[in-house]
C-alpha positions as CSV (number, residue, x, y, z in Angstrom):
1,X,22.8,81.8,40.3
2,X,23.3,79.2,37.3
3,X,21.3,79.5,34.2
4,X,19.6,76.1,35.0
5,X,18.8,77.9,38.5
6,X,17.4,80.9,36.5
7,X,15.4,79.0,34.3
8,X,13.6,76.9,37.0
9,X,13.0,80.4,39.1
10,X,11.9,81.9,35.7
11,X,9.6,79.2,34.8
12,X,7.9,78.7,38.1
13,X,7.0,82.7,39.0
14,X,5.7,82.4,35.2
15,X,3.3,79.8,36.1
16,X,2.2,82.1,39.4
17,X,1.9,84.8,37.5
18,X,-0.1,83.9,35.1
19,X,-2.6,82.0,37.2
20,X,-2.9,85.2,39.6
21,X,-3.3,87.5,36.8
22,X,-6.3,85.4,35.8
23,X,-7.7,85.2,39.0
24,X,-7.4,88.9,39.7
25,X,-9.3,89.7,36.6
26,X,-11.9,87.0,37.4
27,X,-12.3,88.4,40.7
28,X,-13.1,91.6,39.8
29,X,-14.5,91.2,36.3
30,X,-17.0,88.4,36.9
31,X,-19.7,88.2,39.5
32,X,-19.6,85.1,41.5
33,X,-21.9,82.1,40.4
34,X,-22.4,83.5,37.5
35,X,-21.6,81.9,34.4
36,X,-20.5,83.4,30.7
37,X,-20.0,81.5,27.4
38,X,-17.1,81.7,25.5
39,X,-17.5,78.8,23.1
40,X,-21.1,77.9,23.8
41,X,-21.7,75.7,25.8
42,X,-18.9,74.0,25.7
43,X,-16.3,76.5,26.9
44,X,-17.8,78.3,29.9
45,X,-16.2,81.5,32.1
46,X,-17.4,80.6,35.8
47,X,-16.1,82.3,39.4
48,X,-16.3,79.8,41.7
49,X,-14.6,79.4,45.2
50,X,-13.6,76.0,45.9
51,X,-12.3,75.5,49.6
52,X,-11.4,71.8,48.8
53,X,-9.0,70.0,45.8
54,X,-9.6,68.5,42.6
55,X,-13.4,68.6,42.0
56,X,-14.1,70.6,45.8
57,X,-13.0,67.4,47.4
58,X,-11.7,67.7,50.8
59,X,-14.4,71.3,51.2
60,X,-16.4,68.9,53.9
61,X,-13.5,68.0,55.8
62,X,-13.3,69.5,59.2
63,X,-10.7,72.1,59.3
64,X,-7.4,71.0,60.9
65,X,-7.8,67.9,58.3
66,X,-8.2,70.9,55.7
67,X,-5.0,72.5,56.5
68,X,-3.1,69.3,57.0
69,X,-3.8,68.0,53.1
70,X,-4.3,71.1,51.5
71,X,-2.1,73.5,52.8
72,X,0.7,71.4,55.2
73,X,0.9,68.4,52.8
74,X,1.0,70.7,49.5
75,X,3.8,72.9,50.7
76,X,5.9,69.9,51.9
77,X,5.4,67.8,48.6
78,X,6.0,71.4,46.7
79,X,9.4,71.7,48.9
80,X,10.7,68.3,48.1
81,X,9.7,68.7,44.2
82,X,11.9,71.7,44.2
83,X,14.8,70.7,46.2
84,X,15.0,67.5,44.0
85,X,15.0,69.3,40.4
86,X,17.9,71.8,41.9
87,X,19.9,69.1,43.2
88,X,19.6,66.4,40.5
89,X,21.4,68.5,37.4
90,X,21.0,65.5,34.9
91,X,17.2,65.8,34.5
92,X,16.1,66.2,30.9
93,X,14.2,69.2,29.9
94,X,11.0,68.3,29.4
95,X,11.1,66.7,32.9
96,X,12.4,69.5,34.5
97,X,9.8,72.1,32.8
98,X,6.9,69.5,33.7
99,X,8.1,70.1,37.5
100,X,8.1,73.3,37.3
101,X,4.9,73.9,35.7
102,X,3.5,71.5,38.9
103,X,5.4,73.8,41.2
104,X,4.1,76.7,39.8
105,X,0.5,75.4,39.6
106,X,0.5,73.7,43.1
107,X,2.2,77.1,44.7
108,X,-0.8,79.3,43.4
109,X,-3.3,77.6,44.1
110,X,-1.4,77.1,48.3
111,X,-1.0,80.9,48.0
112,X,-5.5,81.3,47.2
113,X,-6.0,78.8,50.1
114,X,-3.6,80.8,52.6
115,X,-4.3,84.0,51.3
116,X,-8.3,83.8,50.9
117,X,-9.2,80.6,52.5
118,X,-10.2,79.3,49.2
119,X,-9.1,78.6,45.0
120,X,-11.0,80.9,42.9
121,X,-12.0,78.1,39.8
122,X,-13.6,79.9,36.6
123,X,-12.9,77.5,33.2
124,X,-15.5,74.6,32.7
125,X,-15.3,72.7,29.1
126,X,-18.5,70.4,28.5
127,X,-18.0,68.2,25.0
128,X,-21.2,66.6,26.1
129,X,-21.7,63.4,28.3
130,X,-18.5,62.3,30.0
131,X,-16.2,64.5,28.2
132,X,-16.3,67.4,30.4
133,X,-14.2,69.0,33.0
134,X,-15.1,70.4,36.8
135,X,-14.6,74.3,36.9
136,X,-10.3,74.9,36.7
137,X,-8.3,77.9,36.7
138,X,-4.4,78.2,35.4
139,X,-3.0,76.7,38.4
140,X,-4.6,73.5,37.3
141,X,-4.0,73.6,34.0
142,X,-0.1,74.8,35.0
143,X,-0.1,71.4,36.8
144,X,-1.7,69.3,33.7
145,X,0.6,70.8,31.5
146,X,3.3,69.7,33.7
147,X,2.1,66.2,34.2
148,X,2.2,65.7,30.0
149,X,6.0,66.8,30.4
150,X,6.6,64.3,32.8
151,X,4.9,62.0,30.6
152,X,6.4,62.8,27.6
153,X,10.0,62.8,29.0
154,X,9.7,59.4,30.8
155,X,8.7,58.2,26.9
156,X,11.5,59.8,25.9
157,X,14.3,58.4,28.4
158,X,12.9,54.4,28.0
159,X,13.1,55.6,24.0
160,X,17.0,57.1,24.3
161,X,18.1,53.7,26.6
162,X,17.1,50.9,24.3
C-alpha cells in the first residue's frame, strides 16, 4: 500500500473514530432529550436521534424512500468519492483531506443509520437569532470541515493557474 493510500485509509478511520467515540460517550453519558450547557446558552450538549438528514429531513419519508436516500444513495456517492481520490494521484492536499474528512463524516453517520436505525446528534450552537445551528455530531462537522478543504483548494488551484 502507497503512502498516499495510507494516508487516505488513515485519515478517514480517524474521522470514524472520532465521531463514534463521541457518540458512544453521548450514549451512555447523557440521557436522551436532555440538554446540558457547555458555553451557556450558546454551546449546548444535546442526545438526540435523528432518523432523517441535515436538520431530521427525510425522518417523514416512508421507509423504502428512507433507505434509498439515506442509506443506498450515501453509500454509492461515498463509493465513487473514494474510488476517484485513489485513482486520480494529482489531487492537491487540501482537496484530498477535504474528501476524506466527507468520507469519513458521511460513512459514520451510514454506519448509525444501519447500525441503530438512526444518527445520534448532541452539539447545538445558538449566537442568537439566525446564527445558530440544528443539533450535529462529529460526523457533520467531519463533513464541514471537509467542504472548507474543498473550498480552500479550488481557491488555491484557480490562484496557482493564473
Amino acid at each position: 500500500m502507497s503512502s498516499r493510500n495510507i494516508l487516505i485509509t488513515g485519515l478517514i478511520i480517524l474521522n470514524i473514530a472520532l465521531d463514534q467515540i463521541s457518540k458512544f460517550i453521548v450514549r451512555a453519558e447523557v440521557a436522551k432529550g436532555s440538554v446540558s450547557e457547555i458555553i451557556g446558552d450558546v454551546f449546548t450538549l444535546h442526545n438526540v436521534e435523528n432518523e432523517g438528514a441535515f436538520l431530521g429531513m427525510g425522518s417523514d419519508f416512508s421507509p423504502g424512500l428512507r433507505i434509498a436516500l439515506l442509506l443506498i444513495l450515501p453509500i454509492l456517492v461515498l463509493a465513487f468519492v473514494l474510488r476517484h481520490i485513489i485513482k486520480e494521484k494529482t489531487m492537491d492536499n487540501m482537496t484530498l483531506v477535504g474528501f476524506c474528512c466527507i468520507i469519513g463524516g458521511g460513512i459514520a453517520n451510514v454506519y448509525d443509520r444501519i447500525v441503530y436505525g438512526s444518527v445520534t446528534d448532541f452539539l447545538h450552537l445558538d449566537f442568537g437569532g439566525f446564527l445558530r445551528t440544528g443539533i450535529f455530531n462529529i460526523a457533520d462537522v467531519s463533513v464541514m470541515v471537509g467542504m472548507g478543504c474543498l473550498i480552500v483548494g479550488s481557491f488555491k488551484k484557480k490562484k496557482d493557474a493564473k
